[in-house]
Structure formats: C-alpha cells, structure tokens
matplotlib code that plots the C-alpha trace (Angstrom):
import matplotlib.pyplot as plt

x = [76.1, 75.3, 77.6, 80.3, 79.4, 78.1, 81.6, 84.0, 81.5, 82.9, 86.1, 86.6, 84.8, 87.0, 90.1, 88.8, 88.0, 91.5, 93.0, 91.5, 91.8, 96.2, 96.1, 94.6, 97.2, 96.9, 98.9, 102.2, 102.1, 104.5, 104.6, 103.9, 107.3, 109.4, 110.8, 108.1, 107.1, 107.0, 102.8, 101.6, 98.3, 96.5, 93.5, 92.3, 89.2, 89.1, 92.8, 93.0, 95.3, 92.7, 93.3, 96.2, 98.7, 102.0, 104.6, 106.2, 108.8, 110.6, 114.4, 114.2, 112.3, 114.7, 117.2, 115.4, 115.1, 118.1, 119.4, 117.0, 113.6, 115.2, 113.8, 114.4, 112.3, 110.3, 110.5, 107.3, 105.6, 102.4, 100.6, 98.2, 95.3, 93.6, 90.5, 90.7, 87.6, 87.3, 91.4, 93.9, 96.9, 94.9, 94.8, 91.1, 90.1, 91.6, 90.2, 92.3, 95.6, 97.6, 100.2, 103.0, 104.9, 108.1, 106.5, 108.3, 105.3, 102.7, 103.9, 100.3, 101.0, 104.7, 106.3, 104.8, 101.5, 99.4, 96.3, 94.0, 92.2, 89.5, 91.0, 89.6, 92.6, 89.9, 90.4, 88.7, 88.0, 89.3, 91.3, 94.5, 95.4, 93.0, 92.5, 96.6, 98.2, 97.4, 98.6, 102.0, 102.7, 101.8, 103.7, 106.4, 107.2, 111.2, 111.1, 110.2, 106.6, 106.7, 105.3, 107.3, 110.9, 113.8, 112.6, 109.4, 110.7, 113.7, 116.2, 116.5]
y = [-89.4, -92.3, -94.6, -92.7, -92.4, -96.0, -97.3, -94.9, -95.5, -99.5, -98.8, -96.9, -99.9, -102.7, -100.6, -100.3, -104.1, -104.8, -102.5, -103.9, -107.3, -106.6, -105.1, -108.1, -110.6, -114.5, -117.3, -117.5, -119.7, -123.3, -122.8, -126.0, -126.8, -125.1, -126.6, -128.3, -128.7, -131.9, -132.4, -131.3, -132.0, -130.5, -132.2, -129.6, -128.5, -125.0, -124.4, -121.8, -124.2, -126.7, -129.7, -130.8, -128.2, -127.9, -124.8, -124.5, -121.5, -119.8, -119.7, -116.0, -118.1, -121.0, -118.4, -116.7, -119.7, -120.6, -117.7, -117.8, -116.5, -113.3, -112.9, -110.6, -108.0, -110.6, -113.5, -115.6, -118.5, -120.1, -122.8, -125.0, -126.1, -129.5, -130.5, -133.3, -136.1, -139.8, -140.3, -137.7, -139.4, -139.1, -135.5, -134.2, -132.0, -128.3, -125.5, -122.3, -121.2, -118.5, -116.4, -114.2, -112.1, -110.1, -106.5, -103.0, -101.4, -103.4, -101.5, -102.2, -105.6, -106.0, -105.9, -108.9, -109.2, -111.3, -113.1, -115.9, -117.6, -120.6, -124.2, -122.6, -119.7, -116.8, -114.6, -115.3, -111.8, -111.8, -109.1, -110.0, -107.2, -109.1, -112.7, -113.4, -110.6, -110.7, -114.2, -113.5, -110.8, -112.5, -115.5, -114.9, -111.1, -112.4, -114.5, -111.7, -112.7, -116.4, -119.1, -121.6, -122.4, -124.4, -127.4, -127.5, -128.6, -132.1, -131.0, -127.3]
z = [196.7, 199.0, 197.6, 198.7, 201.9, 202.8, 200.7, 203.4, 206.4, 205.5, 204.8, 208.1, 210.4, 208.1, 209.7, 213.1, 213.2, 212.0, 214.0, 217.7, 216.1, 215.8, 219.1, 220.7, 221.6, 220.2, 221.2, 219.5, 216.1, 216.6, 220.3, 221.3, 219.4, 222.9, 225.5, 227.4, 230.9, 232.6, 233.2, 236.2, 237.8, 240.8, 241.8, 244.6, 243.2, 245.2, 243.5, 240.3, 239.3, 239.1, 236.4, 234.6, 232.5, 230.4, 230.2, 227.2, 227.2, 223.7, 223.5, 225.7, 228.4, 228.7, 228.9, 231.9, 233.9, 233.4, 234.6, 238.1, 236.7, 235.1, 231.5, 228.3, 227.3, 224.6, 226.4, 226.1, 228.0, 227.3, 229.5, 228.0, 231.0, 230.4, 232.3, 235.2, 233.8, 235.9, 235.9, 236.1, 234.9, 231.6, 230.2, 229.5, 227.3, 226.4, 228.1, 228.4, 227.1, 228.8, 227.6, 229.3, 227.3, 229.0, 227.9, 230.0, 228.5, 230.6, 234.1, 235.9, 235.7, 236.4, 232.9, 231.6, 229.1, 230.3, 228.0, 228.3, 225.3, 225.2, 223.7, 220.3, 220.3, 221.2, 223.9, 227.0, 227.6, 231.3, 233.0, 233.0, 236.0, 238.2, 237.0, 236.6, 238.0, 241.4, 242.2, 240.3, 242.3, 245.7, 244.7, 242.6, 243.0, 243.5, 240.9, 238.2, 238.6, 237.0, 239.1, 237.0, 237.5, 235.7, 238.2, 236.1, 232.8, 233.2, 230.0, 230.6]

ax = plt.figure().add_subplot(projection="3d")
ax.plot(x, y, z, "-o")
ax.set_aspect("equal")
plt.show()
C-alpha cells in the first residue's frame, strides 16, 4: 500500500517541477547567431546600465527596428551585460542576460516578457514589472518600450 502512494506522491512533484520549470522563460538557444549590436559601454557607476553590453535582435526584431521600434507579436531581443574591470575597451566578464520577448499576454508590463538570467543561463529571480519595466516605460513608451534603436546595430 505505501508503494503506491510514495510512487504517485513522485510522480505528481516530477510534473510540478517540470511544469514551473516550462513556464519559466530561458534565453533563446543560437541567439548570439542574430544581428548584433555594435558594443556599448557606460562607465557611470550610478547608471543601471552600468558596464559594457551587446543587443542581439531575431529576424521579427530587425524587422521592428526597421520599421521605427514597432515589433511582431514574437519578436525577441536579448542583451548580453559584461562587467567593466581596469580597462573598458576590454569586455569583462558575463554577468546577466536579459530577454524581451513581444508577448500581448504580458499587459502589466506593456506587451513584452521581460526575464533576467545570471551568465550561467539561470534566472535571476528579479521582477521583471519593477526591475525592467519601469524604465521602459519612462523611456521608451513611444518607441513600443525598447530602449534600443536601428542606430544601435551598423548593418541593419
């Protein structure tokens, strides 16, 4: 009698595990095969932006810059964040990956998915409504809430 019990109390935490592990978004597999930034560095410590970074956008992305920031439901950008060490005009180590993805489900946060991971892929468990949101909307709101532009990346 036990056995069954212990082998469906398993069963039933193996499919919650899977199931909060496929609703947790991961960056995109190949991404750093998109169009890529040119490298941008910001060296004011107090800045979010802190430290050196790359865009990379898919083929909906390049499409939505293109176009004046206005991107298809799907479209998905990732910036890779590098740390500043003695030199900035050599990139540091990895230390956070961001994704946006173009999602009308996500209304609190303007139609876009937002996720943060640590250079190892993981997520970085912050809140994305907070931590990302609240810049995009305050400095991008025209602009479909993507800091980035066409100017960011030379062959787009």
């Amino acid at each position: 009698m036990k056995l069954p019990v212990i082998l469906t109390c398993v069963l039933f935490l193996s499919l919650a595990a899977a199931a909060t592990e496929a609703s947790s978004p991961v960056p995109p597999k190949g991404y750093s095969a998109w169009k890529k930034s040119d490298r941008k560095v910001v060296t004011d410590k107090n800045s979010l932006f802190y430290g050196i970074h790359y865009i990379y956008a898919d083929k909906k992305a390049q499409r939505g810059y293109l176009d004046g920031n206005k991107f298809a439901e799907g479209s998905r950008i990732v910036v890779e964040f590098f740390t500043i060490k003695d030199n900035p005009a050599v990139d540091g180590p990895k230390n956070m990956i961001v994704l946006m993805q173009k999602d009308k489900r996500q209304m609190a946060t303007g139609g876009w998915l937002f996720a943060g991971f640590g250079a190892d892929g993981k997520s970085s468990g912050l809140d994305p409504a907070t931590t990302c949101f609240g810049c995009h909307k305050q400095e991008a709101a025209q602009r479909d809430f993507v800091i980035s532009t066409r100017k960011d990346f030379k062959s787009l």
